[in-house]
ZALOFI-651580 format. One record per atom (N, C-alpha, C): residue number from 0; atom name; x, y, z. Coordinates in steps of 0.05 Angstrom, whole numbers. Layout:
BEGIN
{nr:NUM atom:CA c1:X c2:Y c3:Z}
...
This chain:
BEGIN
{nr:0 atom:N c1:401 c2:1197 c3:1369}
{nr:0 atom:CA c1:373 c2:1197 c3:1362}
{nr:0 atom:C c1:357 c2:1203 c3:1387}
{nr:1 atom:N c1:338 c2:1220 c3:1386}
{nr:1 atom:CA c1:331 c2:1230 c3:1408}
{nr:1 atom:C c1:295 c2:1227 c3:1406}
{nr:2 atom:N c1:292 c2:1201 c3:1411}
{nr:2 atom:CA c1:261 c2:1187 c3:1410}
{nr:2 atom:C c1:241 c2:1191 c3:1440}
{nr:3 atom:N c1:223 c2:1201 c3:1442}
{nr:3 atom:CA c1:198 c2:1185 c3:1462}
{nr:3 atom:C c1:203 c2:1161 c3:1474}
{nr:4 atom:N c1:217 c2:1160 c3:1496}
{nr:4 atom:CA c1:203 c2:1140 c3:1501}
{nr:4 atom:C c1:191 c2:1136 c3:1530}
{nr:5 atom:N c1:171 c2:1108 c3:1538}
{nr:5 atom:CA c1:146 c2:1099 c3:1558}
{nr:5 atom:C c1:169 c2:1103 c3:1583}
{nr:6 atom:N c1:145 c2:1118 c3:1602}
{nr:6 atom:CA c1:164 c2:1125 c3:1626}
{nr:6 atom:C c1:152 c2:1105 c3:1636}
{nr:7 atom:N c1:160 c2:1095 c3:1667}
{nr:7 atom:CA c1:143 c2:1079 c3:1681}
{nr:7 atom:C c1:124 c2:1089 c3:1695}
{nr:8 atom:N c1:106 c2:1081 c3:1702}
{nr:8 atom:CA c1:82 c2:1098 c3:1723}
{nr:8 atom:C c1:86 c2:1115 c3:1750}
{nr:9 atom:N c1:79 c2:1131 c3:1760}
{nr:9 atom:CA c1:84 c2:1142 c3:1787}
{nr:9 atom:C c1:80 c2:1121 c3:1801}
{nr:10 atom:N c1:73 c2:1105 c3:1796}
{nr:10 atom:CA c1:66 c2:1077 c3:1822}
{nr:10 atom:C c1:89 c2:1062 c3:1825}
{nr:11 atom:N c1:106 c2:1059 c3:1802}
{nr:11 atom:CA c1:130 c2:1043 c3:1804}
{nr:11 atom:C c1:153 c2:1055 c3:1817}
{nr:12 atom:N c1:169 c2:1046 c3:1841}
{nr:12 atom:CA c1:188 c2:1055 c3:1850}
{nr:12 atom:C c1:214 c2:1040 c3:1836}
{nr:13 atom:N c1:233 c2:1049 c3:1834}
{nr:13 atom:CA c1:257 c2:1038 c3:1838}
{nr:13 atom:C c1:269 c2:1015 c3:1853}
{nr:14 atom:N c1:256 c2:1011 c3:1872}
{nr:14 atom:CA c1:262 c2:986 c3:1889}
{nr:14 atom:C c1:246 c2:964 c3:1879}
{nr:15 atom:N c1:225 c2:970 c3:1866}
{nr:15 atom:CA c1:200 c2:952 c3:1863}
{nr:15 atom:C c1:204 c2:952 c3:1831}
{nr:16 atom:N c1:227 c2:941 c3:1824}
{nr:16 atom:CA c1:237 c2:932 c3:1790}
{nr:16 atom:C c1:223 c2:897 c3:1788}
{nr:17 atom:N c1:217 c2:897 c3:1813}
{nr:17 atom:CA c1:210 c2:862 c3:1806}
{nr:17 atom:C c1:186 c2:859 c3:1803}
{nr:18 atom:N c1:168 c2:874 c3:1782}
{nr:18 atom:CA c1:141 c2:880 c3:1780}
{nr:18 atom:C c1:119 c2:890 c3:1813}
{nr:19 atom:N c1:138 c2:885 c3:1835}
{nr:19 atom:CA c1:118 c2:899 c3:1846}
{nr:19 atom:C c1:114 c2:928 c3:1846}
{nr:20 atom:N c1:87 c2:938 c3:1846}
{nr:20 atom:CA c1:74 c2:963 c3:1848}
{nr:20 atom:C c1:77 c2:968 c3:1874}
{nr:21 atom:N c1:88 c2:997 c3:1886}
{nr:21 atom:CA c1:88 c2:1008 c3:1912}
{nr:21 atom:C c1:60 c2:1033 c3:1904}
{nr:22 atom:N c1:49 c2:1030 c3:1923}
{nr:22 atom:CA c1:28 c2:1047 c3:1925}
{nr:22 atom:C c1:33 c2:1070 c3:1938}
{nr:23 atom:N c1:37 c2:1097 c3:1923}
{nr:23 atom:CA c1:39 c2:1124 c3:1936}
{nr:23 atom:C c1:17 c2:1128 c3:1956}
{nr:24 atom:N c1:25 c2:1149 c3:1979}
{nr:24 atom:CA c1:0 c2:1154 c3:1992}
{nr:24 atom:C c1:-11 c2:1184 c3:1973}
{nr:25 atom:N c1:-40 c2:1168 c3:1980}
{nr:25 atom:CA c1:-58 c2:1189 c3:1973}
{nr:25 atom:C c1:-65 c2:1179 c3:1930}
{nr:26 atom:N c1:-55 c2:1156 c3:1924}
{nr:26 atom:CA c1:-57 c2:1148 c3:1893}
{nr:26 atom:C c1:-78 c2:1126 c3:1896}
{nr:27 atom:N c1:-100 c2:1128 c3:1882}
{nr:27 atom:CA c1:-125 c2:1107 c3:1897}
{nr:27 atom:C c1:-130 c2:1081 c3:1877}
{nr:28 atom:N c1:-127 c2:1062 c3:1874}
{nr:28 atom:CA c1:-118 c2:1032 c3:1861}
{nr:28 atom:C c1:-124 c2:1039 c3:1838}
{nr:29 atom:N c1:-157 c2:1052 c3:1830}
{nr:29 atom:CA c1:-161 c2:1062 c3:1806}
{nr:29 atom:C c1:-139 c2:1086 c3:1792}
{nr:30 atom:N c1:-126 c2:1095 c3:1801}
{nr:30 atom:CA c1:-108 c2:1112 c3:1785}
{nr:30 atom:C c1:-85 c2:1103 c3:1781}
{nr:31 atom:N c1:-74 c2:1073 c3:1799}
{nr:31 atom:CA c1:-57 c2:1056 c3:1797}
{nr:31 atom:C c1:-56 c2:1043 c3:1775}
{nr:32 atom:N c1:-84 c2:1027 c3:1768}
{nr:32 atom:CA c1:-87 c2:1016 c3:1750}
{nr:32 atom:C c1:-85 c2:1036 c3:1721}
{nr:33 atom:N c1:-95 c2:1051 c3:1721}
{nr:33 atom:CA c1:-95 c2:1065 c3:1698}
{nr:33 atom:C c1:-63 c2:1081 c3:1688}
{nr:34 atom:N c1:-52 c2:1089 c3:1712}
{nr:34 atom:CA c1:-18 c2:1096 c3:1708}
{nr:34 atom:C c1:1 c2:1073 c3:1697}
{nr:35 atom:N c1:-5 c2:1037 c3:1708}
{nr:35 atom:CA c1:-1 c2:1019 c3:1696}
{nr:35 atom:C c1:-10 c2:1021 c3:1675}
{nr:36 atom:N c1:-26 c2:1016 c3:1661}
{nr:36 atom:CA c1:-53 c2:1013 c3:1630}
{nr:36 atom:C c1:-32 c2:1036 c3:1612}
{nr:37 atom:N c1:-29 c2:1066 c3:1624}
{nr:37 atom:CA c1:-17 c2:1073 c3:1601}
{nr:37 atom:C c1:11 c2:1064 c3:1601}
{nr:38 atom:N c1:30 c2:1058 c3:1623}
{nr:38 atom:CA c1:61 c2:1046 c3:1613}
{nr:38 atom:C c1:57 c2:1028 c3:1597}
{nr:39 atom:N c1:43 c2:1017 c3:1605}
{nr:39 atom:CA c1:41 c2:986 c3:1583}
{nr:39 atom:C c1:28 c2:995 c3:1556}
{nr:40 atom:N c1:3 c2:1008 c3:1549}
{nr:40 atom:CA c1:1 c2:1023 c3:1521}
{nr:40 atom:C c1:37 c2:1032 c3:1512}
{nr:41 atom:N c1:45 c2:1052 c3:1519}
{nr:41 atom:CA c1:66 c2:1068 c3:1511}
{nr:41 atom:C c1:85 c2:1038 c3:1499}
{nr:42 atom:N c1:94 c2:1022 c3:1513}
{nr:42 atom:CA c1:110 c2:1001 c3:1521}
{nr:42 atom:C c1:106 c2:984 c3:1489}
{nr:43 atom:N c1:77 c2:976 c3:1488}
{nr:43 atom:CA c1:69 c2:960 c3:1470}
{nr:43 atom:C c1:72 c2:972 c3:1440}
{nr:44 atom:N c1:66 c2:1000 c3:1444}
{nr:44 atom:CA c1:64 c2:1016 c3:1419}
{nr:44 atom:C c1:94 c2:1017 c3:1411}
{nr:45 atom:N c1:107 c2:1015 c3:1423}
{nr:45 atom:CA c1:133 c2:1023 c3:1419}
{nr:45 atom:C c1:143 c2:993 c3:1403}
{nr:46 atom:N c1:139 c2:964 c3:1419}
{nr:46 atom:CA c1:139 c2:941 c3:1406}
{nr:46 atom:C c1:122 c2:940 c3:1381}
{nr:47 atom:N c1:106 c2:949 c3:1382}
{nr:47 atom:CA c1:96 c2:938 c3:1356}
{nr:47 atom:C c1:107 c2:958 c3:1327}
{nr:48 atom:N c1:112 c2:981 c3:1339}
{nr:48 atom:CA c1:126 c2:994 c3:1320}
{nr:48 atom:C c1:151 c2:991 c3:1304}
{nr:49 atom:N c1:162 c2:980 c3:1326}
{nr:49 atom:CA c1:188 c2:954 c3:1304}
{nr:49 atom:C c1:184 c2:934 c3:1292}
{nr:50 atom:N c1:155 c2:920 c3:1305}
{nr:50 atom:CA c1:157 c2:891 c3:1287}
{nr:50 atom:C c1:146 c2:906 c3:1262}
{nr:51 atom:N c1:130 c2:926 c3:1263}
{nr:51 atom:CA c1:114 c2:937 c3:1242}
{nr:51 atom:C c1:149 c2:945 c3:1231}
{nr:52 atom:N c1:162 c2:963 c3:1234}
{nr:52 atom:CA c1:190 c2:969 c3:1216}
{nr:52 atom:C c1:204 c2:949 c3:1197}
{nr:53 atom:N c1:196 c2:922 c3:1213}
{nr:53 atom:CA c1:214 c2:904 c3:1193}
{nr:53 atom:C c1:191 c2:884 c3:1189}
{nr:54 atom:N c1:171 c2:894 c3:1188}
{nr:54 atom:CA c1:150 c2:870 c3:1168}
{nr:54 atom:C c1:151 c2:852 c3:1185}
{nr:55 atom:N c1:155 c2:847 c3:1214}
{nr:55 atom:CA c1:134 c2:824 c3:1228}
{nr:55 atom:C c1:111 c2:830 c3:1232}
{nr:56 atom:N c1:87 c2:824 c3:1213}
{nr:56 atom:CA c1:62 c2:829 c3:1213}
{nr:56 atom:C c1:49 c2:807 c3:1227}
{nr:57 atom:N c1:66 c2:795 c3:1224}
{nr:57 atom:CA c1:49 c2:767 c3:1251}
{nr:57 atom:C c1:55 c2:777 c3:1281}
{nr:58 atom:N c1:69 c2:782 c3:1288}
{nr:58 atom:CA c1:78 c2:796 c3:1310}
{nr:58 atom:C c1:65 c2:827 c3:1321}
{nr:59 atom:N c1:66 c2:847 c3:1299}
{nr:59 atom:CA c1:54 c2:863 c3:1300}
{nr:59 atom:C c1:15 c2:864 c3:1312}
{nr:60 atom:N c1:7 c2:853 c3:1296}
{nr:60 atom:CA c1:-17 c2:852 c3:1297}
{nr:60 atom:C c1:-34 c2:841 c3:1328}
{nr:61 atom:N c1:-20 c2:826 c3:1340}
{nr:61 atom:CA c1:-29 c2:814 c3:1366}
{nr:61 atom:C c1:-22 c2:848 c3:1385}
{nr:62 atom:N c1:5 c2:851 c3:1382}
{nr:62 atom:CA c1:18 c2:875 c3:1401}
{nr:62 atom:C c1:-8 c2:898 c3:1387}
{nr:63 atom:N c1:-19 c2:900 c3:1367}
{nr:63 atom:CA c1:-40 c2:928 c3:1360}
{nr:63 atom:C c1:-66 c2:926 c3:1386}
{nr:64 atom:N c1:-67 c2:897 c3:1383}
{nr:64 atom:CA c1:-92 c2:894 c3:1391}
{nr:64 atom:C c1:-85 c2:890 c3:1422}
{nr:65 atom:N c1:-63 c2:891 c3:1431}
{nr:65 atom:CA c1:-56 c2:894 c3:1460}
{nr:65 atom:C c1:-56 c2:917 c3:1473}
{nr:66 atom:N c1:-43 c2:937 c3:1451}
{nr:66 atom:CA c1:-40 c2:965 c3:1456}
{nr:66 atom:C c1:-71 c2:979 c3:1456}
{nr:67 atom:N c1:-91 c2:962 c3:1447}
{nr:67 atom:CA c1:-116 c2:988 c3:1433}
{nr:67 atom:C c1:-138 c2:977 c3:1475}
{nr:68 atom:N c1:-123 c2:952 c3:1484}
{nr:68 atom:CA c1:-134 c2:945 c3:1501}
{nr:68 atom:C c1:-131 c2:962 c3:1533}
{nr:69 atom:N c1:-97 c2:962 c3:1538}
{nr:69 atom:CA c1:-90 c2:976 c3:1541}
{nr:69 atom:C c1:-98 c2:1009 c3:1551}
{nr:70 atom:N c1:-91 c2:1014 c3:1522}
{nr:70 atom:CA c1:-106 c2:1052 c3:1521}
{nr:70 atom:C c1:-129 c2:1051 c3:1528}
{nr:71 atom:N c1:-143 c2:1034 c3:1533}
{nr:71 atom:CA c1:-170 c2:1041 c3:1533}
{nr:71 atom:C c1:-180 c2:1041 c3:1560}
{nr:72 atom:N c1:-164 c2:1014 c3:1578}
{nr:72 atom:CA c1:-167 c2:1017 c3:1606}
{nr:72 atom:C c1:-147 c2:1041 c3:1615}
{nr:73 atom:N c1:-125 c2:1052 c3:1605}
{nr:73 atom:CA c1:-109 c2:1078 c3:1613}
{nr:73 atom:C c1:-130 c2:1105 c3:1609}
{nr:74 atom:N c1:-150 c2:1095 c3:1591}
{nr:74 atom:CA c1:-171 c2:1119 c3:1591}
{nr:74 atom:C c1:-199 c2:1119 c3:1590}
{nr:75 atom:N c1:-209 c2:1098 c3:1607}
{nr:75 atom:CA c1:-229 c2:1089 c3:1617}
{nr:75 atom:C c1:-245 c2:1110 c3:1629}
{nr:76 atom:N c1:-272 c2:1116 c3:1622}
{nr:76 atom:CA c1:-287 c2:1137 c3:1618}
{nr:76 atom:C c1:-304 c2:1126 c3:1644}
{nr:77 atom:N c1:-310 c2:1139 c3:1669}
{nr:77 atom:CA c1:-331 c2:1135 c3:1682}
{nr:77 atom:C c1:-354 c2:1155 c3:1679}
{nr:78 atom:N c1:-375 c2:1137 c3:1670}
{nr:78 atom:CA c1:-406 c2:1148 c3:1674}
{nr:78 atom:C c1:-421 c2:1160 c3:1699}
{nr:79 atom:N c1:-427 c2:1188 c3:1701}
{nr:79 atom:CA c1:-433 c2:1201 c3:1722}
{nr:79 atom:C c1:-459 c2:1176 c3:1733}
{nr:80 atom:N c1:-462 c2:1179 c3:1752}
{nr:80 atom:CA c1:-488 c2:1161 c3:1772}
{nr:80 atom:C c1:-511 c2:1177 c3:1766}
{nr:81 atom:N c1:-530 c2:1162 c3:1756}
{nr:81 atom:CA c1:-552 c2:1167 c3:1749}
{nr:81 atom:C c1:-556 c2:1173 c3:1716}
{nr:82 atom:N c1:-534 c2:1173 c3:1701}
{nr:82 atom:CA c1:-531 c2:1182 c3:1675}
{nr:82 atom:C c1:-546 c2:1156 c3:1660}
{nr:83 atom:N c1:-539 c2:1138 c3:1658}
{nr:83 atom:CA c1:-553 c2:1105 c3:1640}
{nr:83 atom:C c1:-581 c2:1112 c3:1652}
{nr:84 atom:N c1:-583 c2:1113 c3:1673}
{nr:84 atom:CA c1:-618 c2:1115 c3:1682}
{nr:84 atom:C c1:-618 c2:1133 c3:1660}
{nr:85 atom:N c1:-615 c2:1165 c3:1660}
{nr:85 atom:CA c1:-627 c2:1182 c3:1640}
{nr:85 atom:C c1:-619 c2:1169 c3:1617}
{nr:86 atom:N c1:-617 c2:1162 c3:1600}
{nr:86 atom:CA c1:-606 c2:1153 c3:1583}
{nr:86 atom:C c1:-634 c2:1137 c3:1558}
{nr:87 atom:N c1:-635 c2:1110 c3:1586}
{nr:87 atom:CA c1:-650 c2:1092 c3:1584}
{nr:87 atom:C c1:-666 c2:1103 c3:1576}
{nr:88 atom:N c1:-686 c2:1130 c3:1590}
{nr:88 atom:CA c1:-707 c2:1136 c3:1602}
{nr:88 atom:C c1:-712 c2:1157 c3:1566}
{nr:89 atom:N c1:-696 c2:1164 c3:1558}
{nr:89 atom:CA c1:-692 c2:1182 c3:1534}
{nr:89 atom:C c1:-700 c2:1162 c3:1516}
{nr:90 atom:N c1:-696 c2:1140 c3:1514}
{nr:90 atom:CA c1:-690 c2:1119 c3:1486}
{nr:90 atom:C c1:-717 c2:1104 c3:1492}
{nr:91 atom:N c1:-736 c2:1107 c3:1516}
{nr:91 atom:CA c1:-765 c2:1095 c3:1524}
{nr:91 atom:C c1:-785 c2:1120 c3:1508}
{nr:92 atom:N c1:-770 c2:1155 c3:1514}
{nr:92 atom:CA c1:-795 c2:1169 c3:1507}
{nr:92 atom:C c1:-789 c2:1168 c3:1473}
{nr:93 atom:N c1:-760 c2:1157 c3:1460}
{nr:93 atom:CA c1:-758 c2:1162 c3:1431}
{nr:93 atom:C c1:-773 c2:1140 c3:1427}
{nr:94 atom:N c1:-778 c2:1120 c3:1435}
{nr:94 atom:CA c1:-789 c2:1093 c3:1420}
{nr:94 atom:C c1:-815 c2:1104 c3:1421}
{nr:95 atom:N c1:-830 c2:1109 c3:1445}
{nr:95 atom:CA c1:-863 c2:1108 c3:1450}
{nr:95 atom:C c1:-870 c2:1135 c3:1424}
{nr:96 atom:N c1:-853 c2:1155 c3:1424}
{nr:96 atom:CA c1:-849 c2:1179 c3:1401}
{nr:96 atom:C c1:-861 c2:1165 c3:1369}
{nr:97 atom:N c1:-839 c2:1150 c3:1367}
{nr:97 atom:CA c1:-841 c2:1131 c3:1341}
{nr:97 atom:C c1:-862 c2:1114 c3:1335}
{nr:98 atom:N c1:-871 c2:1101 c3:1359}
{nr:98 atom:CA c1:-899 c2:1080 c3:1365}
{nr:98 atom:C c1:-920 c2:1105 c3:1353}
{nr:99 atom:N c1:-925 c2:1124 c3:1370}
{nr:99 atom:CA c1:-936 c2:1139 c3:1355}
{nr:99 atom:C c1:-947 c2:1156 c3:1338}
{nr:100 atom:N c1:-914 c2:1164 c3:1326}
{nr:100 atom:CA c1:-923 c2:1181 c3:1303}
{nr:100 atom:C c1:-926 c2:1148 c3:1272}
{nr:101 atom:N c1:-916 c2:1125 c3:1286}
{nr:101 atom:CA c1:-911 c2:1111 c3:1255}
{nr:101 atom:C c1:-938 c2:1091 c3:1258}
């Protein structure tokens, strides 16, 4: 059977099986953390996909909501600087818009 499966992160060495993280040079904590975030997505998805195979839905359901946590810090979106200011500043001229025309 020839399945997918979760590699470990570029951060993880071979020596460092005892959960420690070796830090590559030139890999900056934020890309650490996020190379972690997806092993552990891949990892979890893969657990929950068996309990889901044999109907551990109690089991299952915690590991979904582990995995959706996960993926999300593995793809954690940073907001350019200055972007929320414009943002804000858009949703001040739609309100005063509305004040006015209603």
């Amino acid at each position: 059977m020839n399945r997918r499966r979760a590699q470990p992160p570029v951060s993880q060495t071979p020596e460092a099986r005892s959960l420690k993280i070796v830090l590559p040079e030139g890999l900056s904590p934020e890309q650490r953390q996020r190379d972690a975030a997806e092993y552990l997505a891949d990892m979890i998805l893969e657990l929950r996909n068996l309990a889901r195979s044999v109907n551990l839905h109690t089991i299952m359901v915690p590991l979904e909501y582990a995995y959706y946590e996960a993926f999300g810090a593995a793809h954690r979106i940073e907001v350019p600087e200055g972007e929320i200011e414009r943002i804000k500043r858009l949703v001040r001229v739609g309100e005063e818009s509305n004040h006015r025309s209603g």
